[in-house]
N, C-alpha and C positions, 0 to 999 in steps of 0.2 A: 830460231835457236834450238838445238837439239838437246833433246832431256832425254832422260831414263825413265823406263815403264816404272807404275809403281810396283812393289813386290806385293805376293797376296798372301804368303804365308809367314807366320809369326816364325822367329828362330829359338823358341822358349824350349828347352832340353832337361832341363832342372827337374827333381823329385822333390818331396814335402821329406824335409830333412830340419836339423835342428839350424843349421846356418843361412835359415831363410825364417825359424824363428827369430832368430834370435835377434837379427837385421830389422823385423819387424816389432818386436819388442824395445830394442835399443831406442825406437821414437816415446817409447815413455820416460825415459831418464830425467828429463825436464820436471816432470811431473812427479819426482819419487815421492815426494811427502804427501801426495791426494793418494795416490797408488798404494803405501802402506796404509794409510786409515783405512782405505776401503779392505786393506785385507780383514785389518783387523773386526769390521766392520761384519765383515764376513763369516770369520771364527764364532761371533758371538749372538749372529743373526742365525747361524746356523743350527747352534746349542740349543735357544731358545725354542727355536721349531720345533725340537726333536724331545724336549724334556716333556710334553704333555702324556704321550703314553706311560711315562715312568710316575708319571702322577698319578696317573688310572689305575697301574700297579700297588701302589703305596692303601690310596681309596680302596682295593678291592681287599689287600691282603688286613688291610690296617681297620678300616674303621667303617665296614661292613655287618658291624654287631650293631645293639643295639646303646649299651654300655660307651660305646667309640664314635657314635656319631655325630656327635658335635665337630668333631675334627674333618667333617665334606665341607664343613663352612670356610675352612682355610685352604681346604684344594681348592674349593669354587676360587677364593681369590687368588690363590697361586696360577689357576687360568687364566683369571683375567691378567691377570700382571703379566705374564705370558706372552698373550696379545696383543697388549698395549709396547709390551718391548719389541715383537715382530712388528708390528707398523712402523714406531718409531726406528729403527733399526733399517728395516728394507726400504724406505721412505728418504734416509740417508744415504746409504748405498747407491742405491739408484741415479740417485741426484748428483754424487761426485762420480760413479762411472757414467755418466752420460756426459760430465764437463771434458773430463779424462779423454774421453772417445772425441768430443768436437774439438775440443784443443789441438789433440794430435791429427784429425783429419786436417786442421787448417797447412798445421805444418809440413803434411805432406804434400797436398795438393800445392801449396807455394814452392815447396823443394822440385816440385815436378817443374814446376811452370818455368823457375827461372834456371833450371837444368837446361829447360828445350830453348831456350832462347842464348845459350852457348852453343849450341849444338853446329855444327856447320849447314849451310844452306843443302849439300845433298841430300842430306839425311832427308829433310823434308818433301823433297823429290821424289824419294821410295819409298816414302811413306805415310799413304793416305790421309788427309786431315780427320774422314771420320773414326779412324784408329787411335788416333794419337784422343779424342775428343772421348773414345768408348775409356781409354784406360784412365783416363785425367776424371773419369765421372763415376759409371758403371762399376769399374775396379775399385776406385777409388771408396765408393760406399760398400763394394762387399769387404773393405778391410776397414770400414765405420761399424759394422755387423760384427767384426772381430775385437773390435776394445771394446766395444760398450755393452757386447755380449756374450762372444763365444768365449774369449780368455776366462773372463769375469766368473761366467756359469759354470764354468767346466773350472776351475778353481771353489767355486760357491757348493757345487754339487759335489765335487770329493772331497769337501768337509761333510758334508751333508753323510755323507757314507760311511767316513771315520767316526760320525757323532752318534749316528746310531747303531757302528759295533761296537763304541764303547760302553754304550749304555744297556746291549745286549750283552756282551760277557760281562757288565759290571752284574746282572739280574742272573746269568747262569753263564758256565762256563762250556758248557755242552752244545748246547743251542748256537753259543757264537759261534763256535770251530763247524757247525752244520749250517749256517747262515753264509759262512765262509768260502763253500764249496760252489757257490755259485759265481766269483769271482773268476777263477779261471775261465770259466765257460761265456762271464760277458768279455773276457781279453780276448781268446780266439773270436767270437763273432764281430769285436771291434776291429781285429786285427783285418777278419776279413773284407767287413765296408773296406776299410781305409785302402787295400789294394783294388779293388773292384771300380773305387768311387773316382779316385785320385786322378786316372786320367780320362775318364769320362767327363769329367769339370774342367778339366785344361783344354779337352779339345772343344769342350765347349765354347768356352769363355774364347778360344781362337776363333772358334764362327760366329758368334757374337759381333770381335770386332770386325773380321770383315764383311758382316750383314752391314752395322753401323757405316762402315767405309763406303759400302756401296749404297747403301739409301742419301751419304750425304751428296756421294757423286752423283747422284742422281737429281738429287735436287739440286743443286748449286750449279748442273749445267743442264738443266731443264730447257731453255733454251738449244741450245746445239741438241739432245735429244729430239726437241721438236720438229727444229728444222730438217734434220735427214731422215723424220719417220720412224726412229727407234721406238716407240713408246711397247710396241710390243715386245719387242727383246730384251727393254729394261725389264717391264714387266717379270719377263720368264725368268730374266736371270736371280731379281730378288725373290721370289719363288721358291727356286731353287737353294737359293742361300739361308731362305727364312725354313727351309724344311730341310736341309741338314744339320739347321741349329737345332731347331724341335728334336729331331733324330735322337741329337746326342745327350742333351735334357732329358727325355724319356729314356734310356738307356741308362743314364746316373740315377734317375728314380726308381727305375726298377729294382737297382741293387741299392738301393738306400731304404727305401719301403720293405725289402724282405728282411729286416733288424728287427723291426716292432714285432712282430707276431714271435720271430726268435725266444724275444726277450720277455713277451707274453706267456709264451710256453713254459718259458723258466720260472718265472714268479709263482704262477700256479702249483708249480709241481715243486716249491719250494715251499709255498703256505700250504700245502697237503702236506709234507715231511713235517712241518710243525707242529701241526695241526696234530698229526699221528703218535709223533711220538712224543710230545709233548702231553696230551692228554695222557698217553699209557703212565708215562712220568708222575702226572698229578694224580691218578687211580693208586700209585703204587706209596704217594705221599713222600715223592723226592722234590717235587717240585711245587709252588704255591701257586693257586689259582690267578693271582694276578702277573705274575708273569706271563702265563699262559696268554691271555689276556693283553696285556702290553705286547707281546709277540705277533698277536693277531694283527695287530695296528703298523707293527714295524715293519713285518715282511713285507708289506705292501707298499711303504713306504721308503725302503732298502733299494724295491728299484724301481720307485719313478726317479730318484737323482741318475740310475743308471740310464734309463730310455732317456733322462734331459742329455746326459754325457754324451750316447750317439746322435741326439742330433745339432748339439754344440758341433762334436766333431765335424759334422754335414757343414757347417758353418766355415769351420775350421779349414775342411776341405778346399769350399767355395775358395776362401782369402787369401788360402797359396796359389791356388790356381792365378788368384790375378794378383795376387805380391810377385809370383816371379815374369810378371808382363809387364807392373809396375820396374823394378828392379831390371828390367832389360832396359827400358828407358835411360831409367838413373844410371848403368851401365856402360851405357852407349857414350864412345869417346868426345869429350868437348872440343869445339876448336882451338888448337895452340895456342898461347899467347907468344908474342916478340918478346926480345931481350931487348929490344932500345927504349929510349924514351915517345913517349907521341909526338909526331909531326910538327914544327916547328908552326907557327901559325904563318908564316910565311916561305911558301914554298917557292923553288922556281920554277916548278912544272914540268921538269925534263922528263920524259915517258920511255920507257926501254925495254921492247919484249926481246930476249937472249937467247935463240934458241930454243922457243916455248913448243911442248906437248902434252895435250891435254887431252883426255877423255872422259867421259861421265861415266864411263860403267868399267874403264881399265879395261877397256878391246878396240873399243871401234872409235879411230883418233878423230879428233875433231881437227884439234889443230897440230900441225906436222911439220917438228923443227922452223916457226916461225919467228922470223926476227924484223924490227923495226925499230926505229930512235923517231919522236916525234921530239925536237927540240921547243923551249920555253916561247910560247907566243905565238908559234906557228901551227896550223891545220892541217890535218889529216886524214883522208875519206876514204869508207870501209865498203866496198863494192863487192856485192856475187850474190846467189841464188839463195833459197831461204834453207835454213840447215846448214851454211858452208861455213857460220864462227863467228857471224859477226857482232851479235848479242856474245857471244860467249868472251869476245877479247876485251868487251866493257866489266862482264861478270869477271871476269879474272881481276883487271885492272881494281875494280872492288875488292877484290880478295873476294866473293861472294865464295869462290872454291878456290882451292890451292892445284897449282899446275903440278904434274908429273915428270916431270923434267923441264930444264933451262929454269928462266929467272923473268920475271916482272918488276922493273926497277922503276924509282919513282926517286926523280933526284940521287942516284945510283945506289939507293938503297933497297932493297926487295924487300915489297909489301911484306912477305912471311917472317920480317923485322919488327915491323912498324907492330906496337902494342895498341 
């Protein structure tokens, strides 16, 4: 029987756009009521983080006398209570985005599976089983990286950044609009990962599957390898495939890796701005030493939620890359159903090919303007060389593939009826 080569390259064309968020977000709908707690969860996990410098503040400006000190006894416990709400808080958090995350993996991986088993028999023809195996697994856990981490944190960490410019211009108003100018400068450097990275990770994630494709053909016909002596050319070929994956890996790292020191450089030179003009501030007796003080603590803490953001994003990246290889699946047309009802349970077997042409790849005919009637009861034998159609006029009669022209009648109704 003659088949079609499998293809080696994936047809993914798609950019990291909001309508492949949004497709990938729509699997939580189920889940809204776990999805808002945890926001809320969030808002107020957030808060609590960021309130301990504004305590430090209050302790330095407040009750740094001698007269006032009794009142560190109720910071101290304002700490603690503090921490006890971070624990309990990210402790729950956690716990329902990680439900969140395995729930909705389950639903996708099921929506995969029983997509591919609609699928028409060609499809699977051109397309490798270790492929189809890399996106149902591999893909499938870098968008489990995506709910139960990247959306989550990159939601969790720009509270985290709204909570403590609030809590900076609540303490000076100066400072916050000076805290502020470092935003633009993490957008453009985000901006830049996200074009540098974007298809570094797709092309990855395409060599990926067909390393996976070709390791599984390798093993699964270890056998037939063996036998004609390939072992060296299997050899070279995964080699080859295993170090243009590496290639492109190392490529997306490179431009992922040069963010931190970016982002490094800014922090510094932003706790130096503080640092500067904020003391001249307190010399000049505009500003109160605990601010200053709280300030110390913030700037530094302003951008690690930033460096968490770029490498959510990284994340982020990773998960389009394989939602739009997921999503070509789920894409991929189902086989038609008939408009009749199913085969009577007794049929009388009359078999009818009308004029049938058929190809597996739409060029090179298998079968060419073939007709035959094998009437109810009687016998019919399929004779010729191997390649010439004669598995192919059972797969037809299957319906396994639909013909290209004329008709396959069964009781003179054409299988592409029959539901």
């Amino acid at each position: 029987m003659a088949t079609p080569a499998p293809t080696d390259e994936s047809t993914v064309t798609g950019r990291l756009d909001l309508r492949l968020l949004r497709r990938l977000l729509a699997y939580l709908k189920p889940y809204g009521g776990w999805v808002g707690l945890t926001l809320v969860l969030i808002l107020f996990s957030s808060v609590a983080r960021q309130a301990g410098p504004y305590l430090t503040k209050i302790a330095v400006d407040e009750h740094m006398v001698p007269e006032k000190a009794e009142g560190l006894g109720w910071i101290l416990v304002g700490f603690i209570a503090l921490l006890v709400a971070q624990f309990a808080l990210g402790y729950v958090q956690s716990w329902t985005t990680n439900m969140i995350g395995q729930w909705t993996m389950r639903d996708v991986r099921l929506q995969i599976f029983r997509h591919l088993q609609r699928l028409p028999l060609k499809y699977f023809d051109r397309t490798p089983v270790g492929r189809l195996m890399a996106r149902n697994t591999s893909d499938v856990d870098a968008l489990n990286e995506l709910y139960t981490d990247g959306v989550v944190s990159l939601i969790s960490e720009s509270v985290t950044v709204l909570s403590i410019l609030g809590f900076i211009f609540y303490m000076d108003v100066q400072l916050g609009w000076l805290t502020c100018i470092c935003l633009p400068i993490s957008f453009i450097a985000t901006s830049w990962l996200q074009r540098r990275t974007y298809q570094a990770y797709r092309e990855a994630r395409t060599l990926f599957a067909r390393f996976a494709a070709s390791l599984q053909e390798s093993i699964s016909g270890i056998d037939v390898v063996q036998l004609f002596g390939c072992e060296t050319q299997r050899a070279e070929a995964m080699d080859d495939a295993n170090d243009r994956y590496l290639d492109a890996r190392l490529t997306s790292s490179l431009y992922h890796c040069a963010y931190f020191p970016m982002m490094e450089l800014s922090g510094g030179i932003m706790l130096a701005l503080v640092l500067w003009i904020g003391t001249g501030r307190v010399l000049e007796q505009e500003m109160a030493w605990g601010v200053l003080v709280a300030m110390m603590q913030y700037v530094p803490r302003f951008f690690m939620p930033l460096r968490d953001i770029a490498e959510r994003f990284n994340t982020l990246q990773i998960a389009m890359a394989s939602s739009e290889r997921i999503f070509e699946i789920l894409d991929s047309e189902p086989e038609p159903s008939g408009n009749q009802p199913p085969p009577p349970e007794q049929l009388q077997g009359i078999i009818e090919f009308r004029n049938v042409w058929f190809a597996y790849d739409e060029q090179d005919w298998v079968l060419r303007d073939v007709s035959f009637l094998v009437e109810a009861g009687s016998s019919l034998a399929l004779v010729g060389a191997t390649g010439a159609g004669k598995s192919t006029v059972i797969g037809l009669l299957c319906r396994f593939y639909d013909v290209q022209r004329g008709e396959v009648l069964v009781d003179g109704v054409d299988v592409r009826q029959w539901d």
